[in-house]
Structures are given as C-alpha cells and as structure tokens.
C-alpha positions in Angstrom: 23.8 -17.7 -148.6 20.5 -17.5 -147.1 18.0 -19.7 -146.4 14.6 -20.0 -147.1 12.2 -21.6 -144.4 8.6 -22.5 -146.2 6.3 -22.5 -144.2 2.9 -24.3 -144.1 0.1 -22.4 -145.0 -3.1 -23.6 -142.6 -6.3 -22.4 -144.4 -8.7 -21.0 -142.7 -12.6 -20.9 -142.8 -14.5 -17.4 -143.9 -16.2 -16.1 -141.1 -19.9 -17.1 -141.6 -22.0 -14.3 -142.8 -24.3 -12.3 -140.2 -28.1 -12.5 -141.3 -29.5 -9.7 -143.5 -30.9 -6.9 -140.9 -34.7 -6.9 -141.3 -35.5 -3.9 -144.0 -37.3 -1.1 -142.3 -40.2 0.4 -144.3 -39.1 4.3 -144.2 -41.5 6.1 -142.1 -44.3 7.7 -144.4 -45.4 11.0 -142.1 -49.2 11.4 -141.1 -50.9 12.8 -144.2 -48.2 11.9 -146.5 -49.3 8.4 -147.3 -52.2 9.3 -150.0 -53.0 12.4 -152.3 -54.7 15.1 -150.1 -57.0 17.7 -151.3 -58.1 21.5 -149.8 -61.3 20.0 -148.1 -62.4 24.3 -149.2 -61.0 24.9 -152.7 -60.1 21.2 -154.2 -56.0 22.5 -154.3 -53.8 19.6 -154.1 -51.8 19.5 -151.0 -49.8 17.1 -151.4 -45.8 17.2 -150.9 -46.4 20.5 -149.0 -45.0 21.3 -145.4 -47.5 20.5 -142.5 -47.1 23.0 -139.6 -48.3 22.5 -136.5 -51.1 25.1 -134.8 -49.1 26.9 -132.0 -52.3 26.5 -130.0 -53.8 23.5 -130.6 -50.8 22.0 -131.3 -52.5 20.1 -134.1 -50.5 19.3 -137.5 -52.0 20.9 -140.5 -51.6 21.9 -144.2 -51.8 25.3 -145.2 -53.2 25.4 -148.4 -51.5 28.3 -150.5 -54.6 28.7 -152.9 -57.3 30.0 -150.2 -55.7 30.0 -147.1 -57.4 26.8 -145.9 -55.4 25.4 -142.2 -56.4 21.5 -142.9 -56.0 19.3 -140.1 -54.0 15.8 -141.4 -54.7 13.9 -138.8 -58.3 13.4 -139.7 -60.2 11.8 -142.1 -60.1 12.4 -145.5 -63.3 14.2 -147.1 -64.9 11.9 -149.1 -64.5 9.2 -146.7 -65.9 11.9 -144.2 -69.1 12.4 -146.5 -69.5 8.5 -146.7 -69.5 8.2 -143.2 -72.4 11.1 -143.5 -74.3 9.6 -145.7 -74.2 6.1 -143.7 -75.1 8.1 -140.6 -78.2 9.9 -142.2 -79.5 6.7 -143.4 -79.2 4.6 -140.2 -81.0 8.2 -138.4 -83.6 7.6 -141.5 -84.5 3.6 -140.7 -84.6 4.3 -137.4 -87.2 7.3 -137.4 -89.1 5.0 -139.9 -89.2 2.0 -138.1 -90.3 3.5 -135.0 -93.3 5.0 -136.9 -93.8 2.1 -138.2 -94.0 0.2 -134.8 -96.2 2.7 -132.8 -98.4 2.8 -136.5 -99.0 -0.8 -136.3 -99.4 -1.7 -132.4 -101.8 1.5 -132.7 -103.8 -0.3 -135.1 -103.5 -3.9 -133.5 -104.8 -1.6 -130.0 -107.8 -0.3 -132.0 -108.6 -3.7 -133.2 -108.6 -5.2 -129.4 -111.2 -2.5 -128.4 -113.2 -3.3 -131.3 -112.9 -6.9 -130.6 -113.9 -6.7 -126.7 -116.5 -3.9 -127.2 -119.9 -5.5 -128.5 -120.5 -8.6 -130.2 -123.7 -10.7 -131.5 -125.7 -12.9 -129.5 -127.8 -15.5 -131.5 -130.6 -16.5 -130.5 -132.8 -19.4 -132.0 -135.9 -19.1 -132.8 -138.4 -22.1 -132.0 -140.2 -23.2 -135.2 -144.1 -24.2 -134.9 -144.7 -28.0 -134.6 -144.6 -29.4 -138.3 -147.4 -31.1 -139.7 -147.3 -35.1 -140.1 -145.8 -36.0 -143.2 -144.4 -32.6 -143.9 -140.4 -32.0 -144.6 -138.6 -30.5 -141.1 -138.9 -26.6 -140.8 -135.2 -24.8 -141.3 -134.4 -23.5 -137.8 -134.5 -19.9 -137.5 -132.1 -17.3 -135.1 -132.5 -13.6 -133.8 -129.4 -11.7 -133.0 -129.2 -8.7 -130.3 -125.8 -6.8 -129.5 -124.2 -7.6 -125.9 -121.3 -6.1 -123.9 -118.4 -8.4 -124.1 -118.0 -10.1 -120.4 -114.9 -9.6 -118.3 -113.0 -12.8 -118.6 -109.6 -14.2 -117.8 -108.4 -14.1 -121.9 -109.4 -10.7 -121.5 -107.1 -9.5 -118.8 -104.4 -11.9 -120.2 -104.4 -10.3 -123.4 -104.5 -6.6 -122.1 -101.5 -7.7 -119.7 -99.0 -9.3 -121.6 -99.8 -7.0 -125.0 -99.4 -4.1 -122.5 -95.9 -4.8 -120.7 -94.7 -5.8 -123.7 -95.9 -2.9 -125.6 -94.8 -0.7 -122.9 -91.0 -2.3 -122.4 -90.2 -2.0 -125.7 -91.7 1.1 -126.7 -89.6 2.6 -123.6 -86.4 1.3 -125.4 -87.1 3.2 -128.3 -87.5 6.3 -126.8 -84.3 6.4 -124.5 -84.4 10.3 -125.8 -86.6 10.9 -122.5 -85.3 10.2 -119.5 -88.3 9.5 -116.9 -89.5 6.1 -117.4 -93.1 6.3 -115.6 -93.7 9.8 -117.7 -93.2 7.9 -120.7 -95.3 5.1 -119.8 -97.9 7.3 -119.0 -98.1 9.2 -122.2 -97.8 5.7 -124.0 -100.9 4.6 -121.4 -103.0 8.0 -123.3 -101.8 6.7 -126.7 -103.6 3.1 -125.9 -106.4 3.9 -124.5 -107.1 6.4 -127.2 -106.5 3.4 -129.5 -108.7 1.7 -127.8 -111.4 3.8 -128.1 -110.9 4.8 -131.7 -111.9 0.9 -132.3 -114.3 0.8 -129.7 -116.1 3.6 -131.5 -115.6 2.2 -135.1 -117.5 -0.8 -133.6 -120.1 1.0 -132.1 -120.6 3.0 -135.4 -121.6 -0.5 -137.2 -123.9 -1.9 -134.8 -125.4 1.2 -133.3 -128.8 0.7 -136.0 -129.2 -3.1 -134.4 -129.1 -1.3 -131.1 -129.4 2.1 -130.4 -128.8 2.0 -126.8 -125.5 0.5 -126.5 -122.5 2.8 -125.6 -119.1 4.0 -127.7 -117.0 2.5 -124.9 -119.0 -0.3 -122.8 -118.0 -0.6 -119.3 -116.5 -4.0 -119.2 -113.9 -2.8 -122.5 -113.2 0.6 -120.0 -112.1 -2.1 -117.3 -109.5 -4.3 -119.3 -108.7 -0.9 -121.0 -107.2 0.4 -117.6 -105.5 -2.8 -116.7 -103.6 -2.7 -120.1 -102.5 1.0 -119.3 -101.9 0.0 -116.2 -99.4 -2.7 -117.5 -98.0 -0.3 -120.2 -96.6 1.9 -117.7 -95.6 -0.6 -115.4 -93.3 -2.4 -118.5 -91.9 1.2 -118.9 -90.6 1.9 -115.5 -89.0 -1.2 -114.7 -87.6 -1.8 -117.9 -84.7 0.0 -117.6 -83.4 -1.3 -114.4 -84.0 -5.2 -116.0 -82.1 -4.1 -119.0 -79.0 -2.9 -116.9 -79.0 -5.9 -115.1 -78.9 -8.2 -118.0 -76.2 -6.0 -120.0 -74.2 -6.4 -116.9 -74.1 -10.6 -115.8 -74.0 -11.5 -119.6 -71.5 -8.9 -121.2 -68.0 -7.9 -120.4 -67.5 -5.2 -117.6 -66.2 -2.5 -120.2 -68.6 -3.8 -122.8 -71.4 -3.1 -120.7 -70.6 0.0 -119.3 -69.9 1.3 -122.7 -73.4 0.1 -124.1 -75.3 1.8 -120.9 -73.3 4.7 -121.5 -73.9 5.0 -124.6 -78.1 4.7 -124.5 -77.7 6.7 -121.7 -76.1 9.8 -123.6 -79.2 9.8 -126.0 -81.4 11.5 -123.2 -81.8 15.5 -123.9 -79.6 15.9 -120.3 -76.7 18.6 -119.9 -73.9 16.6 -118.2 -72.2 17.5 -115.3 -68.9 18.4 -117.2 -71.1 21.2 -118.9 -73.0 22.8 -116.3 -69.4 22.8 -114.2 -67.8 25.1 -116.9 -68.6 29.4 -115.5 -69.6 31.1 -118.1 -67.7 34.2 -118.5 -69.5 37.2 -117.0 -71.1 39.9 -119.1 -68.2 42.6 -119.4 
C-alpha cells in the first residue's frame, strides 16, 4: 500500500511588473505631417510617394496632374506668400521712413540757413523833447537787415546737427560701401538745404534791403563747418559701430549682425568672382 507524502506548499510572490516602455510616437515622414498641395496646379499630393532627385538628392513629390517635382522639405505655399508679404512690407516702411528722415532733416537744414542768414536790427528812434505839461511821446524804432554774426551757438549748432546728421544718415545707407563718398554727397545735400532757406529768406527781406546777398558770408562759414562735420560723422561711424557691437554683444551675435549690414552693400563677394566662368565654346 502506498503512501502518500503531502507536502507543504510555500507560496510565492508574483514577480513585480516591469514599467510600461515609454510609447513612441510613430515617425510621421517629412511632408507627410499636413495636407500638401501642387504649389503649380492646386493637385492634392498628399499620401503620394516622395522620390528623391538623383542629382540634388533632394526629396520631392511628383505631382501626376502637371508634372510638377515639389520639393517637401520646404515651406509650404501660403506660408511662403505670408512670409512675402511680411518681407514687402518691412522693404515698404523702411523705403518710407528713410524718405521721411532725409524729407524732414532737409527741411529743419533749410530752416537753419534761413535762421542764421539775415535778421532785423531795431533801432530807436529818439523822440523830440515834449512840451511841459504834455503826456510822454510813444517811443519810436527803425529796422535795417544785418548779416547774422559768427558766434559760438552758431558753430555748436552746425556741429552737433551735422555729426549726427551725418552718423545716422550713413547707417541708413549701408547699401554703399565708402563712407567719406557718402558723406560727401550728404555734405552737397546740406548745403543745398541750406541755401534753399537762405534764399527763401533773402526773397522776404530783399525790398527792406536790396543790397544784401542770397547766401551772406558769415551763413557760407558755419555752412562749411556743418558739411564738414557731416562727413566726418559718416566716415568714422562705422568703425564706432563695430566696436560697440563687439564689447557689448556676444561673439557670434556680433559677427552675425556686422555680417549681415555688411552683405547689404552692392559688392560681388569673393566666393563669386572665384567661380571661372565657362569659356565661350
């Protein structure tokens, strides 16, 4: 007879469970992600195949309507026309406020020739003795047209306007590249200014004194100081503004900036004029 040997049953703990894996997003391919349109014939490429240029090596969507080879790794159209219209309104503002600088300065230039041209000189006008008794005579003045004198406000206000005038004027038009040519064509557009107000002045008081001059010698001598300042702003400018972009921005941040203004002169770079052109066959 046969025995039966129980034995004891130890329970055992369930092996704790491993943590979920994080879940992976599946991979959406370049292009894939939204609806996509023939940027040519408005055919919906979506879902298609994207082949890749065997000599750009650049993927693309063949679009089976018109033929169309669509780059995908660009932007999409109408966020490329946004970015147009953006541009072309930023090009806009700027061409207006640069007008709109040079229109005004011109203006305040022709209203400091008018100023320092010719201006009245009263004189009084002694009254006879009144009689005993009588009520006091109202004192009576003469006027007569005189050439502004040289003075220290004079100079001043030619020299800071004008190296002001001059600096920023130069920053605006970074599309040229020599400095002191710039200043000097900015030095012709002040002292034509200058005159234009000069003359205006000499227009309205000409019939108090018909010997006086359209542009008075003294006005000619803090004209030429101002040009003289104008041009001197716009040469040294540039070299201030490099040094100041470089102690209080970042390295790269500057060199990107300088870069970048300097690229807006009408220059061929070097990697251009490197390139042989291929010979006339």
């Amino acid at each position: 007879m046969s025995s039966v040997v129980n034995t004891p049953v130890t329970a055992t703990a369930d092996p704790p469970a491993a943590p979920d894996a994080p879940s992976v997003a599946p991979s959406v391919r370049l292009g894939e992600e939204l609806p996509v349109f023939c940027e040519r014939c408005g055919y919906s490429l979506h879902g298609l195949g994207q082949l890749r240029c065997e000599q750009c090596r650049i993927l693309h969507f063949h679009c089976p309507e018109c033929g169309h080879q669509q780059p995908i790794n660009t932007l999409r159209p109408a966020f490329q026309a946004m970015l147009g219209r953006i541009r072309a309104f930023f090009l806009v503002g700027s061409v207006v406020l640069r007008l709109a600088f040079f229109g005004f300065l011109g203006i305040a230039w022709a209203a400091m020739g008018a100023e320092w041209s010719y201006q009245y000189h009263y004189i009084p006008i002694p009254a006879p003795a009144a009689a005993a008794g009588s009520a006091p005579t109202t004192p009576t003045f003469r006027y007569e047209v005189r050439t502004v004198p040289l003075s220290y406000e004079m100079f001043l206000g030619f020299g800071l306007f004008g190296f002001a005038y001059g600096a920023v004027s130069r920053m605006l038009l970074l599309r040229w590249r020599r400095g002191p040519l710039v200043g000097f064509g900015l030095a012709l557009i002040v002292l034509a200014a200058v005159f234009i107000g000069a003359w205006l002045q000499y227009i309205d008081r000409r019939d108090t004194d018909p010997s006086i001059l359209p542009m008075p010698a003294n006005l000619m001598i803090g004209a030429a100081f101002g040009c003289g300042c104008v041009m001197l702003g716009a040469t040294i400018v540039w070299p201030i503004w490099c040094g100041l972009a470089n102690v209080f921005l970042p390295k790269r941040a500057a060199k990107a900036l300088l870069d970048w203004q300097r690229s807006q002169s009408n220059r061929v770079s070097d990697l251009a004029r490197d390139v042989p052109r291929p010979s006339p066959t």
